[in-house]
N, C-alpha and C positions, 0 to 999 in steps of 0.2 A: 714574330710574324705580325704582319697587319693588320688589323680588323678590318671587314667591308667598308664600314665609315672613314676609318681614315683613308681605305684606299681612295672611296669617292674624295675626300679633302683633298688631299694629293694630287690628284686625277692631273691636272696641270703638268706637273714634278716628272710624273713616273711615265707618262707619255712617250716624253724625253727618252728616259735610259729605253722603255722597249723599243721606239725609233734607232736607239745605237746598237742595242742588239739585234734587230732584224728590222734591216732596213729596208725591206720589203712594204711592210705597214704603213698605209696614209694617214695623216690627219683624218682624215672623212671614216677611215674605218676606225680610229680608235674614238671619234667624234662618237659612233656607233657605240662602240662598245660603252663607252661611258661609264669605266669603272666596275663593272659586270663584270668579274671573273671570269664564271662559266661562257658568256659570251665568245670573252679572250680565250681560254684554251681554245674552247669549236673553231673561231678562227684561226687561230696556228695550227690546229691539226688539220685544217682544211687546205692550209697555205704552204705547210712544212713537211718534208720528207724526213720526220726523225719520230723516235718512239715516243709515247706519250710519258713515261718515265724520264725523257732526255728532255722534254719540253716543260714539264712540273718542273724539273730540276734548276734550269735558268730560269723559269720564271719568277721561282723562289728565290735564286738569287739578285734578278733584277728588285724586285719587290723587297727583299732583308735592305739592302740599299739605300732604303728612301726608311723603315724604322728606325723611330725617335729613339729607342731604348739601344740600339747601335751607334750611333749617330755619330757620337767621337770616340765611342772604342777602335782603338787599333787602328787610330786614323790622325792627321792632322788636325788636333783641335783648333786650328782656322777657320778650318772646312767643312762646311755642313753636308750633308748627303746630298741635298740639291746641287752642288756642284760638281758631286763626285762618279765617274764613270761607274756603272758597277762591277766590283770585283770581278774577276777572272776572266774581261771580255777583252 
């Protein structure tokens, strides 16, 4: 899982895959969020018809996605997580 810090590192990267996952989300509101967790959940549960158990769940999969310590397991070691959709979407 990812620390706060690397999320904020990140923040570029992981934009991305929440964009593919629900493409609902603007620039301007992830501009907002800026790496703030808590932020991001309040907004998807503000924005999404699903449980918060359903929302933790892909969130954590977008986010495992983008960690280092995943990064070429079980994946094309070509291919870094930055250019990898994240699993199961």
């Amino acid at each position: 899982m990812l620390t706060e810090r690397q999320i904020k590192t990140k923040w570029h990267y992981i934009k991305g895959g929440l964009r593919n996952m629900w493409g609902h989300l603007t620039e301007e509101d992830l501009n907002e969020v800026d790496g703030d967790m808590d932020r991001l959940r309040l907004l998807l549960s503000k924005t999404l018809n699903e449980s918060t158990e359903t929302i933790e769940a892909d969130l954590k999969r977008v986010l495992d996605s983008y960690d280092n310590a995943s990064d070429m397991a079980d994946h094309d070691t070509n291919q870094s997580s930055y250019m990898r959709t994240p699993e199961g979407f």
